[in-house]
C-alpha angles and dihedrals in degrees: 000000000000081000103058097035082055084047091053093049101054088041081060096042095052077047089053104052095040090067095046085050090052090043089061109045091046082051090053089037090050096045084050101054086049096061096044091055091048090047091055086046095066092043093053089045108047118168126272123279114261116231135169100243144070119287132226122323104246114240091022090154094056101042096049098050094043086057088045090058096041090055088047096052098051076080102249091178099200086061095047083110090058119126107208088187091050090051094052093057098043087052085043092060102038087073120010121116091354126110114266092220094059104060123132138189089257095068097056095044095089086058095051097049090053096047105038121111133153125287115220100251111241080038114087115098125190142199163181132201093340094100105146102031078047093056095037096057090045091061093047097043102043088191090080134061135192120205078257089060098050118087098263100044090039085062096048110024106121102012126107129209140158127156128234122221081236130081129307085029089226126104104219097160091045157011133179120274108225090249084058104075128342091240104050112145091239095052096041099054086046099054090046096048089051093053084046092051092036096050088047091053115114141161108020116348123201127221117203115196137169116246095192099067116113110213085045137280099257119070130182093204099049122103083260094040097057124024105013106055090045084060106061121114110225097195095057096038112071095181146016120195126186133218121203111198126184129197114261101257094000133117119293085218092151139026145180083275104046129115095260100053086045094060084047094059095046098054088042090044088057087060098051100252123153106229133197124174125196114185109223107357108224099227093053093042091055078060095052091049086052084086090028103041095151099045112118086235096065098047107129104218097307093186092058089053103048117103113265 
């Protein structure tokens, strides 16, 4: 009997043991597998790539279709078959998890072709480096429309985006900035939507651009430049007048007959276009001496109006 109860007890020690033994390797294969999923994890999720310019606007769903349906709602009749929804996704897969530096023109064509609509011929007004005056005088004179004013700039004037190849395929800390590389997303929508605003241009077409700039008002490698004016059918524009405006109180560095303009009408004469040039429209100055009443530029014929 000693014999067999000693028997049973190493029988439940190796017993025992064995499942300790179990116990611990399914606890370092365990641990193992842990790491090696955690490692492939972080692979799978990199950081984002670092740019040098802003990221993503937050919110970027919501703002733009709630400026979809805004735009929608002021009753622009030729736009009552628009599917805000629609446009968000198309603008939604144009970019996301994709590299910002990669975009093309085919991404964002989906996008064009669901938000394009005519623009009223005498109505389409450019412009470079007069952003805010531009903007200012559009919204005060509702016969004239900038690309911002039109439904597709109005959604996305202002806001930034670019995806990123990692999770969650959206770029919120930074986006490219346009010097950064040719194709950014942002760079490559703007130019297109210029081309788009620019070929649909007819009747007497308006330039807006900034005098007071010092290296000149005309630039080739500007938006308009570049792209806009290049785009211009002269057979459906019958007219492009320019308008030079200089800041109240700031420096005249260009004119109507300044070298830049020069080189503007010449590149617009090749192509057969008829130019004028005022230098500081008047209009669009009286908006200007709203924030500058008492400057000596924007005096209206004092000597008419003094008491005899």
């Amino acid at each position: 009997m000693p014999s067999q109860r000693g028997s049973a007890r190493r029988r439940q020690r190796c017993v025992l043991l064995a499942g300790i033994a179990i116990l611990l390797i399914a606890l370092v294969l365990a641990a193992v597998l842990a790491s090696v999923l955690t490692g492939s994890k972080e692979e799978a999720n990199p950081e984002p790539l670092r740019w040098q310019g802003r990221g993503t606007t937050r919110n970027l769903r919501e703002i733009v279709l709630g400026r979809c349906y805004s735009y929608l709602a002021e009753g622009h009749a030729e736009l009552r078959d628009k599917d805000c929804l629609k446009i968000w996704e198309s603008l939604k897969a144009a970019f996301v998890h994709k590299n910002p530096c990669n975009a093309t023109t085919e991404d964002y064509r989906p996008l064009m072709e669901l938000t394009s609509h005519p623009v009223p011929c005498n109505e389409s007004l450019f412009w470079s480096r007069t952003y805010d005056l531009v903007h200012l005088y559009s919204k005060c004179n509702h016969h004239f429309l900038t690309l911002e004013d039109t439904f597709l700039g109005y959604m996305l004037d202002g806001l930034s985006w670019c995806g990123d190849p990692s999770a969650p395929g959206i770029n919120y800390e930074s986006c490219p900035k346009w010097s950064e590389c040719e194709r950014s997303s942002g760079s490559v929508f703007w130019k297109m939507a210029s081309k788009m605003f620019a070929e649909a241009a007819c009747g007497v077409v308006h330039v807006m651009l900034n005098g007071s700039i010092e290296a000149g008002a005309f630039r080739t490698s500007s938006v308009f430049g570049s792209v806009e004016i290049f785009n211009l059918n002269p057979d459906k524009v019958s007219e492009i007048r320019i308008w030079l405006m200089n800041d109240i109180g700031g420096p005249q560095s260009d004119s109507c007959s300044g070298y830049s303009i020069k080189k503007l009408r010449n590149i617009l004469e090749e192509r057969n276009f008829k130019i004028t040039c005022e230098d500081n429209y008047r209009p669009v100055q009286l908006l200007q001496c709203v924030h500058n009443p008492d400057h000596p530029d924007c005096n209206l014929c004092i000597s008419s109006t003094e008491a005899p």
